[in-house]
C-alpha positions as CSV (number, residue, x, y, z in Angstrom):
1,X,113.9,81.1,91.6
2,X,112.4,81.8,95.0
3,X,113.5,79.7,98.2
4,X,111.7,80.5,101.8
5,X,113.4,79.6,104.8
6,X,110.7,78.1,106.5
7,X,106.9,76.8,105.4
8,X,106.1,80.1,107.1
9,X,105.1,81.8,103.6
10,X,104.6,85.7,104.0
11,X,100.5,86.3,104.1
12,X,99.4,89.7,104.9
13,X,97.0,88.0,107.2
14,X,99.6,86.5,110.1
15,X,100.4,89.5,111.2
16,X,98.7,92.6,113.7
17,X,99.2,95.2,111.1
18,X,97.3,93.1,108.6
19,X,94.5,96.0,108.2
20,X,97.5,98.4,107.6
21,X,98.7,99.2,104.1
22,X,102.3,98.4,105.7
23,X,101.4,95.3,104.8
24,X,101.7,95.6,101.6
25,X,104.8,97.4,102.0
26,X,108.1,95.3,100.9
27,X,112.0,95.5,102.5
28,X,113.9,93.9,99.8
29,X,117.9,93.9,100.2
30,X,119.7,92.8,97.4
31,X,123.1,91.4,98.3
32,X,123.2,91.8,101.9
33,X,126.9,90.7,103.6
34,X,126.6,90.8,107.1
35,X,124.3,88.7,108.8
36,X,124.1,91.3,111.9
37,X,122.8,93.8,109.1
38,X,120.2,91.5,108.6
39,X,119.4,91.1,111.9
40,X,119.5,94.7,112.5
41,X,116.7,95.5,109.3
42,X,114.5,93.2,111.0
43,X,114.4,94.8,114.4
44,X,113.7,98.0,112.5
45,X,111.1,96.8,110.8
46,X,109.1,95.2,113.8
47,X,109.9,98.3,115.3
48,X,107.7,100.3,112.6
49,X,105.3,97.4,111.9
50,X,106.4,96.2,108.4
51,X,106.4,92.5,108.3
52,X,107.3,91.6,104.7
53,X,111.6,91.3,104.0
54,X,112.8,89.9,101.1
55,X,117.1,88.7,100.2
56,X,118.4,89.0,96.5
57,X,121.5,86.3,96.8
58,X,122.3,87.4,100.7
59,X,125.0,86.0,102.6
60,X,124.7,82.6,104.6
61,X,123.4,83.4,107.8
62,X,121.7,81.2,110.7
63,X,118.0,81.9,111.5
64,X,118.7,81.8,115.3
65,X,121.3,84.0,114.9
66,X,119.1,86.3,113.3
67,X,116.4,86.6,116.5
68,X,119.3,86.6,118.8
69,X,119.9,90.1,117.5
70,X,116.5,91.1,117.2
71,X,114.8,90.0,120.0
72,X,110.9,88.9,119.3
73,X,110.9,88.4,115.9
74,X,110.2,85.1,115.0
75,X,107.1,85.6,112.8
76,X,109.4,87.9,110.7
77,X,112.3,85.7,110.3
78,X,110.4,83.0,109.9
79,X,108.7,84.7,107.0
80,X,111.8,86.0,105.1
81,X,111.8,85.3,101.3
82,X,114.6,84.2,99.3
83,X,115.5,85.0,95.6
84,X,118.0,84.5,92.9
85,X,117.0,87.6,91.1
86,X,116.0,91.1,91.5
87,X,113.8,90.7,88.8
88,X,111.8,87.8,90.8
89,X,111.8,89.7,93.9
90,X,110.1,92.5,92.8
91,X,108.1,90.8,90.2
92,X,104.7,91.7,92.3
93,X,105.3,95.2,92.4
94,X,103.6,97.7,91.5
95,X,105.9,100.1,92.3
96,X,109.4,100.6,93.8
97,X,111.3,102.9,95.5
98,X,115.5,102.6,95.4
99,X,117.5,103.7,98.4
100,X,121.3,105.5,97.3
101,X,123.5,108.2,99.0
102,X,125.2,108.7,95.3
103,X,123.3,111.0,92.4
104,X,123.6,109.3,89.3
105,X,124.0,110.7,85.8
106,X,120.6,109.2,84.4
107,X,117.2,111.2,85.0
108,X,115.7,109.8,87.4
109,X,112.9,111.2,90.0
110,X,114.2,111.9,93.0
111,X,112.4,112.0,96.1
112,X,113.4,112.4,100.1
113,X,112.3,109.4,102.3
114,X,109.1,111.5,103.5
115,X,108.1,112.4,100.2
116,X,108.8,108.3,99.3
117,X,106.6,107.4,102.0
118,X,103.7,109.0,101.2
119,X,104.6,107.6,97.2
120,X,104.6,104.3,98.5
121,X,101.5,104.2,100.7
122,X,99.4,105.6,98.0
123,X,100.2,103.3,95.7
124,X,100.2,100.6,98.3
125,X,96.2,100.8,97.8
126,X,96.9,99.0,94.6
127,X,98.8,96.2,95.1
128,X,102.6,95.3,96.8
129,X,105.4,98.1,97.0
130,X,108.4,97.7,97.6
131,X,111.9,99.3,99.2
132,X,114.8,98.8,97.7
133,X,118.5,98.8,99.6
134,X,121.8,97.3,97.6
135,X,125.1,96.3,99.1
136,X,126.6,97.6,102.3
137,X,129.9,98.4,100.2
138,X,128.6,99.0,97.0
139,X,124.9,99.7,97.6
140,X,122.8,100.0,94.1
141,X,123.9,99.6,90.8
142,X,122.5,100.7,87.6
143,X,121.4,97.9,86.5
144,X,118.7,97.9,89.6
145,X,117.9,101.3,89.8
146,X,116.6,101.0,86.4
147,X,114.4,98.9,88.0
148,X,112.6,101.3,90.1
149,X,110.1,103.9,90.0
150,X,111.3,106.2,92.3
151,X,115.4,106.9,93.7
152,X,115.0,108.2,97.4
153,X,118.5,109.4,99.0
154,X,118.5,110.2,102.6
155,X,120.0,114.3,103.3
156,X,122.9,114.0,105.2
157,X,125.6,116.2,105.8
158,X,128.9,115.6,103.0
159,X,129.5,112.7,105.0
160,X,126.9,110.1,103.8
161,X,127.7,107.5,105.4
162,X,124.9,105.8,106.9
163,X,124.8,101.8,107.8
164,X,122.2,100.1,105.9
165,X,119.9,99.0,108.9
166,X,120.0,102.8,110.0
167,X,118.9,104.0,106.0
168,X,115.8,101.1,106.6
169,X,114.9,102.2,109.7
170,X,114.5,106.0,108.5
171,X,112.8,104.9,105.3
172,X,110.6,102.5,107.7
173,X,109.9,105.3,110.3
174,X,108.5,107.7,107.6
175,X,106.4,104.8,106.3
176,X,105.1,104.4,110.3
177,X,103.8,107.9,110.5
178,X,102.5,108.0,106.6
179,X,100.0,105.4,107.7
180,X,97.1,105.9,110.0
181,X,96.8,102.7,110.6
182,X,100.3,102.1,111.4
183,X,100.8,104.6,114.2
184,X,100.0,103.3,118.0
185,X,96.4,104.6,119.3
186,X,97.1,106.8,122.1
187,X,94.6,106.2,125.1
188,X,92.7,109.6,125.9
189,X,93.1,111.5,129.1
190,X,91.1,109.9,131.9
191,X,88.3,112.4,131.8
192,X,88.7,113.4,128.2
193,X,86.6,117.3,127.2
194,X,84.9,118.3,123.9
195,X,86.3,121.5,122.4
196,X,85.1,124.7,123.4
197,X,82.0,126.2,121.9
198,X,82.0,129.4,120.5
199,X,79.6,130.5,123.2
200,X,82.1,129.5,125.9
201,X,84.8,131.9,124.5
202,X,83.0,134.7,123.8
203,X,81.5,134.0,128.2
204,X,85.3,133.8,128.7
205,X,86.1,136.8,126.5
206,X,83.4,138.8,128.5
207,X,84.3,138.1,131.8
208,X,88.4,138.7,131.3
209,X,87.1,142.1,129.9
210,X,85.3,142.3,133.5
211,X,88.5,141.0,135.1
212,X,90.8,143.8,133.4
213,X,88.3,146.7,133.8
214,X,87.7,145.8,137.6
215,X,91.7,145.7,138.2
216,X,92.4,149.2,136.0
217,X,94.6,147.3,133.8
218,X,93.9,149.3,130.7
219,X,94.4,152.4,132.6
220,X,96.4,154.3,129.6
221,X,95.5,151.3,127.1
222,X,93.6,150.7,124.5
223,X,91.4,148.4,125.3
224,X,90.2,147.3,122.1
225,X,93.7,146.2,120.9
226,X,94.0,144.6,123.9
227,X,91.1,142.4,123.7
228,X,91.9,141.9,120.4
229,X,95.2,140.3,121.5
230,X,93.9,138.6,124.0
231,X,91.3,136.8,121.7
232,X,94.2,135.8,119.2
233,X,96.3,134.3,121.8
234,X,93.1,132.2,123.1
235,X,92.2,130.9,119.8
236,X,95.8,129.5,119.2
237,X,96.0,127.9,122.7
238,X,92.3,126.2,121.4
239,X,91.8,125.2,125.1
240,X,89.0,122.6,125.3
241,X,85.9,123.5,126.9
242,X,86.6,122.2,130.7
243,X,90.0,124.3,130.4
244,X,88.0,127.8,128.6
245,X,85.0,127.5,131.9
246,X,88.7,127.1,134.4
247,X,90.1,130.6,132.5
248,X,86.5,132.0,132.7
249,X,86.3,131.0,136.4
250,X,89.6,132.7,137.4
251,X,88.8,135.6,135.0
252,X,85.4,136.4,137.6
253,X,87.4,135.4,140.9
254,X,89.6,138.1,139.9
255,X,86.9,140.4,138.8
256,X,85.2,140.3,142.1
257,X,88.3,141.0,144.0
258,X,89.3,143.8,142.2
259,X,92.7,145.2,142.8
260,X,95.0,143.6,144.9
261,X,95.1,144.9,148.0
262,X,99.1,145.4,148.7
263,X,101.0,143.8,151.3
């Protein structure tokens, strides 16, 4: 049976990410012992902008403690769902990935957290999904993992040993950057320029030509192969076009200097 904490019922709509489909992305932690661990998977998950966290049986903890530890977040705290079951708590989804550092004998699919994320958000389209972390001393056991759709283990080097709020946020921070939506808009550079038209590179192209033959750079050269190069290397760069007309500026500056005139 489920219990909430507060009236503060979990609705995708009470939170900023609400047009994200990290909100319909679950934490669920089933067993959880230390109330700091708690406290810590909540940070991580304001942090990456999933609001929905849900306890199978947890350990007796204090609400206040739990923002104490993470700072500014109430509305997550106050949202937290409790339930008696695993089978309750992940009732509503429609599909569910379990965390484990251990292989296990069954056939299962196996996935890496990035390759999870991207399971998760697609499926997210559909209807809740859910992450799945055990115990911090025994994590999983069978009997959940053949619960799940997908088993996600973390790579690590032989010693895998990772505290559970660090395997959330990891999970949590490849779910950040699988949604658009999720990831913080960047503002543009203050006077912001369109990419550069063909036409402006092959100007460019023409007057660094001009440039090298007014300077005798190719001298002994080819200056075919050259050119060549120096088109490849332009194209990677992909300079926009108020950076390609700078380069093409400097390119006929130099041109109608000609050689350097030694010192």
């Amino acid at each position: 049976m489920e219990t909430v904490t507060t009236p503060l019922a979990f609705s995708a709509s009470r939170f900023p990410m609400a047009e994200s489909r990290l909100a319909r992305i679950s934490v669920v932690l089933y067993e959880p012992q230390d109330p700091v661990n708690i406290a810590a998977v909540v940070r991580a998950m304001k942090n990456m902008g999933v609001h929905a966290l849900r306890l199978v049986n947890p350990v007796e903890y204090d609400s206040t403690r739990i923002e104490g530890v993470a700072h500014g977040t109430r509305d997550l705290v106050g949202a937290i769902r409790h339930f008696s079951t695993l089978d309750e708590a992940l009732a509503d989804c429609v599909r569910i990935a379990g965390f484990t550092a251990r292989r296990r004998a069954a056939k299962r699919q196996m996935l890496e957290p990035r390759a999870a994320a991207q399971d998760l958000i697609h499926h997210a389209d559909h209807g809740m999904t859910a992450l799945l972390f055990g115990r911090e001393d025994k994590g999983l056991p069978n009997a959940a993992l053949d619960r799940v759709h997908v088993v996600v283990t973390i790579p690590t080097t032989e010693h895998a040993s990772l505290n559970l709020a660090q395997a959330v946020l990891i999970a949590l921070y490849e779910l950040h950057m699988a949604a658009p939506a999720a990831s913080r808009t960047l503002a543009p550079p203050r006077k912001d320029a369109p990419p550069a038209t063909a036409g402006q590179y092959e100007r460019l192209f023409a007057a660094a030509e001009e440039m090298l033959f007014a300077i005798d750079f190719f001298k002994t050269r080819y200056p075919e192969h050259i050119l060549r190069t120096l088109r490849s290397l332009t194209s990677r760069a992909a300079p926009d076009a108020r950076e390609i007309e700078l380069l093409r500026a400097i390119a006929l500056e130099a041109a109608r200097r000609g050689p350097a005139v030694s010192r």
